[in-house]
DOKE-33043 format. One record per residue (C-alpha): z, x, y; residue number from 1; residue in three letters. Coordinates in Angstrom, 1 decimal. Layout:
N
- up, east, north, seq, type
- Z, X, Y, NUM, Ala
...
END
This chain:
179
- up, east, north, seq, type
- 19.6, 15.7, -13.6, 1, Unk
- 19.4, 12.2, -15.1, 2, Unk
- 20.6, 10.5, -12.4, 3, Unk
- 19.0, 12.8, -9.6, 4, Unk
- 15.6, 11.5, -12.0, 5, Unk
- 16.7, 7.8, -11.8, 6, Unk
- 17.7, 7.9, -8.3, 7, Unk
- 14.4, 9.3, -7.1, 8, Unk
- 12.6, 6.9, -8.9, 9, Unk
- 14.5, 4.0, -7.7, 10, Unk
- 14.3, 5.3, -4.4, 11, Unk
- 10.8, 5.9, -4.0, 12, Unk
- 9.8, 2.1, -5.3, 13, Unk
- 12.4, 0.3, -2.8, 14, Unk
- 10.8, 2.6, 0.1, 15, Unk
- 7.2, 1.6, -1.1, 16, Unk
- 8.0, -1.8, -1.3, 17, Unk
- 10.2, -2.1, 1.7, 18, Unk
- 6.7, -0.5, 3.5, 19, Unk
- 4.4, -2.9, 2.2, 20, Unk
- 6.5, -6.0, 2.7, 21, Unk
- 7.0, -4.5, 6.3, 22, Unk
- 3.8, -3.8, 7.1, 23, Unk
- 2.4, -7.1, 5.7, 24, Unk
- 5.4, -9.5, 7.3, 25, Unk
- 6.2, -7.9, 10.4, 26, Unk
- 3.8, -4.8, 11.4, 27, Unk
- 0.5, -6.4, 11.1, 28, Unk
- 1.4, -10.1, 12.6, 29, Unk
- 2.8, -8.5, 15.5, 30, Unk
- -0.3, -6.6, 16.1, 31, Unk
- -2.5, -9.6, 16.5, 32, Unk
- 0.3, -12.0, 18.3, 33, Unk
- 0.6, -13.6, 21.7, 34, Unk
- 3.2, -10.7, 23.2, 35, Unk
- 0.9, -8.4, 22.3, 36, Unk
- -2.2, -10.6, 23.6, 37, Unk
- -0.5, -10.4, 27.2, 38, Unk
- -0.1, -6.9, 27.4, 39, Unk
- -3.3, -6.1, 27.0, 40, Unk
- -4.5, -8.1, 29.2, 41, Unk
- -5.8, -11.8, 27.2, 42, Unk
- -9.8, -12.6, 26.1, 43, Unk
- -11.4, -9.4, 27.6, 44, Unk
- -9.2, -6.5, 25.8, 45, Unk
- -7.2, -8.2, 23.1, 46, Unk
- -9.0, -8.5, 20.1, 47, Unk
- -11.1, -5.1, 19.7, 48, Unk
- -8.1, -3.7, 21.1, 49, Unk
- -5.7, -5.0, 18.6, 50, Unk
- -8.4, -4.4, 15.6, 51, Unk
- -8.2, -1.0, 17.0, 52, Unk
- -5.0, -0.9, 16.9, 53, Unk
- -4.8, -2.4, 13.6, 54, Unk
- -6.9, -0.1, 12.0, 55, Unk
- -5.2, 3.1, 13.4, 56, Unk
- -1.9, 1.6, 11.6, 57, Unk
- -4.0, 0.7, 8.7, 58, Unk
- -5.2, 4.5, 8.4, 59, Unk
- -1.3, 5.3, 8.4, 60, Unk
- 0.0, 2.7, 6.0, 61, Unk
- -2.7, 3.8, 3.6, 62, Unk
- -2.0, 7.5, 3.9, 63, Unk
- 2.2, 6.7, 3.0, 64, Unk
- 1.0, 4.2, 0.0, 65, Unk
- -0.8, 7.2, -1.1, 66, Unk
- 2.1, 9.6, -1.1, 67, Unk
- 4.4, 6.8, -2.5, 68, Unk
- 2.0, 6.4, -5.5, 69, Unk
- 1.4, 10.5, -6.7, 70, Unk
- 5.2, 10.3, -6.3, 71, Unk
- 6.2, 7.7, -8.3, 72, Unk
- 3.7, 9.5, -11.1, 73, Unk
- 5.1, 12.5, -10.5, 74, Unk
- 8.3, 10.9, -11.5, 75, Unk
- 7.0, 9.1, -14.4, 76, Unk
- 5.7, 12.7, -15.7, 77, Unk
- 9.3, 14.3, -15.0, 78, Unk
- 10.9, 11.9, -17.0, 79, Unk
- 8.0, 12.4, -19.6, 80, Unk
- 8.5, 16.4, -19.7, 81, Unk
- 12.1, 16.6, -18.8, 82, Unk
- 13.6, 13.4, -20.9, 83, Unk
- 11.1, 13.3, -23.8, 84, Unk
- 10.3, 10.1, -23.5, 85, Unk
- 8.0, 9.1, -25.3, 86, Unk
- 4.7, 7.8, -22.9, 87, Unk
- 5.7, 4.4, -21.0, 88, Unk
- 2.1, 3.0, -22.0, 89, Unk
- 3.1, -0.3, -19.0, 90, Unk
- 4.8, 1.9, -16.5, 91, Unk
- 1.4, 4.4, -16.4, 92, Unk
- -0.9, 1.7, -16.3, 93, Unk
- 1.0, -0.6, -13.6, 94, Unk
- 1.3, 2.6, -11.2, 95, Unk
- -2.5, 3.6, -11.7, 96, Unk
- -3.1, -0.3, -11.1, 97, Unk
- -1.2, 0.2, -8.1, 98, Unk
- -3.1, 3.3, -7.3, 99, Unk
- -6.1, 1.8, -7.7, 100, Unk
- -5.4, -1.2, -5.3, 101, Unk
- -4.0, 1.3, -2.4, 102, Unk
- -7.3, 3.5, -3.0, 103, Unk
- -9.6, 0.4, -2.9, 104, Unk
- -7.8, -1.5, 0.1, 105, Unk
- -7.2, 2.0, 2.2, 106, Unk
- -10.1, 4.6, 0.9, 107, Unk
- -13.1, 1.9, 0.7, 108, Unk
- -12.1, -1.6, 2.3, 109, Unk
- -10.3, -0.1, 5.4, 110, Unk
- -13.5, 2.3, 6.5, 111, Unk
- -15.4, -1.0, 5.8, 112, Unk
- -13.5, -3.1, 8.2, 113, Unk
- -13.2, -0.8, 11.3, 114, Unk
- -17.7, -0.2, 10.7, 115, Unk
- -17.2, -4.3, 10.7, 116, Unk
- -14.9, -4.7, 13.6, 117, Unk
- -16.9, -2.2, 15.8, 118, Unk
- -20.2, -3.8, 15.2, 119, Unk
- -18.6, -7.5, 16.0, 120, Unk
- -17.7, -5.9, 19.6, 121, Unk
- -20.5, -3.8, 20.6, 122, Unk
- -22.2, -4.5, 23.2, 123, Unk
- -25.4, -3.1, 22.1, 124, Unk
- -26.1, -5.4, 18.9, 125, Unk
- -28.0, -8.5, 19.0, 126, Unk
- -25.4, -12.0, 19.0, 127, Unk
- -26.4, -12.8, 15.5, 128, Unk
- -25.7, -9.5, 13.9, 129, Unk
- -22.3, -9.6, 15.8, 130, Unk
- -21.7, -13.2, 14.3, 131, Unk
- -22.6, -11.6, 11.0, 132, Unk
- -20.0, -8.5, 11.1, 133, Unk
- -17.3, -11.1, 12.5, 134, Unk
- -17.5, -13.5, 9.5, 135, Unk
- -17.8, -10.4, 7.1, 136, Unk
- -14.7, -9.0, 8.6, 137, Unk
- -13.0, -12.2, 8.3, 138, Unk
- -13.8, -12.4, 4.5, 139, Unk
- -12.9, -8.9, 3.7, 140, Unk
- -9.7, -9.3, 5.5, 141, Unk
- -8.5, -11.7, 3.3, 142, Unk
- -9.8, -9.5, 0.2, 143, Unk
- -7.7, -7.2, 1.6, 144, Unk
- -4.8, -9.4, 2.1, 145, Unk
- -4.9, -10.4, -1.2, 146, Unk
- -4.8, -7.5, -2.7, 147, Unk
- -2.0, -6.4, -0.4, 148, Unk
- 0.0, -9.1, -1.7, 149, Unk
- -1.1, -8.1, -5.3, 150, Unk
- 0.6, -4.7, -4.8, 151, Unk
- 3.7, -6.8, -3.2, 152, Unk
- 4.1, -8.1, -6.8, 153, Unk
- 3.2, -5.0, -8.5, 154, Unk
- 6.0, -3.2, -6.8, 155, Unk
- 8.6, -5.8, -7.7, 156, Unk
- 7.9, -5.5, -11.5, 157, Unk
- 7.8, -1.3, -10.5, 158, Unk
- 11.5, -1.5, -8.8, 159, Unk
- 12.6, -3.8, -11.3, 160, Unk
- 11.6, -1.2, -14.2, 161, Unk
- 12.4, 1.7, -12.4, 162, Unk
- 15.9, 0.1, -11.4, 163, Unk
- 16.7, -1.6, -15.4, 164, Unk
- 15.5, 1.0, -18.0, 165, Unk
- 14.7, -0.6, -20.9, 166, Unk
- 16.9, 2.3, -23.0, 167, Unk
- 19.5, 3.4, -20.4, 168, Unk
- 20.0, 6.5, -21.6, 169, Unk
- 24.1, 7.7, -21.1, 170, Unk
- 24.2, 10.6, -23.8, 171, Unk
- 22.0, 12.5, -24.1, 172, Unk
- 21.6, 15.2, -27.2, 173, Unk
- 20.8, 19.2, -26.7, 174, Unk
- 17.2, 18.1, -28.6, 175, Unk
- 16.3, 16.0, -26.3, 176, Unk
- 15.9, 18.1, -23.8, 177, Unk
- 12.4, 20.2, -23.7, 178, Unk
- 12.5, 24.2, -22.5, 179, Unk
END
């Protein structure tokens, strides 16, 4: 059951990380490049389309770093209750730093960004207010990249924790074991 415990954990922080460096290396240039700026058709259709299209992805990306998260704190609380470890005080607050960033970039700045990206293309708001929503959107963009690369970084120290336990535990006694 040890193992089964470390390989889950292990597991679950490669997949995160392997999604997030994905999605913010290949996923979302490709969304916003020149093959996709043919095929739909240059200036008229490719940039609300491909914000469209980016948010919709977006929605989905911040849906799986959700499940990733309550997983990998489900894990931290197995090992808790089923180990006895005593309370990892780093490992608990790096995943609910993570948490936090997936819940501010995908529950508050994503919602944000599509209200932005809609107002910079409709055609039923004055030029200035659509100049306004554009340059918004640009600047939360990068907030959001930012802290997109932030949770890059916190999921290299969380796979490198997860992956070299500090006490690697080989033996383990009868009273160590809760139940």
């Amino acid at each position: 059951m040890i193992g089964f415990l470390r390989f889950i954990g292990v597991m679950n922080a490669a997949v995160w990380l392997g999604a997030a460096v994905f999605f913010t290396v290949g996923a979302g240039p490709a969304i916003f490049s020149s093959d996709l700026n043919a095929a739909l058709g240059h200036p008229p259709n490719f940039p609300y389309f491909s914000g469209v299209i980016a948010g919709v992805v977006l929605v989905r990306y911040y849906y799986f770093n959700l499940i990733c998260a309550l997983v990998a704190l489900a894990h931290l609380l197995g090992e808790w209750l089923y180990l006895g470890r005593p309370g990892r005080k780093f490992s608990l607050g790096l995943l609910l730093g993570l948490l936090a960033i997936v819940w501010i970039n995908g529950g508050l700045l994503g919602p944000h960004l599509r209200q932005l990206h809609t107002r910079h293309y409709a055609g039923n708001v004055q030029p200035a207010e659509r100049l306004a929503a554009g340059r918004s959107f640009r600047i939360w963009h990068v907030v959001g990249q930012f802290l997109n690369t932030v949770l890059i970084g916190g999921l290299v120290v969380r796979v490198w924790r997860v992956s070299n336990p500090a006490d690697d535990v080989r033996f383990v006694s009868s009273m160590k074991f809760r139940g």
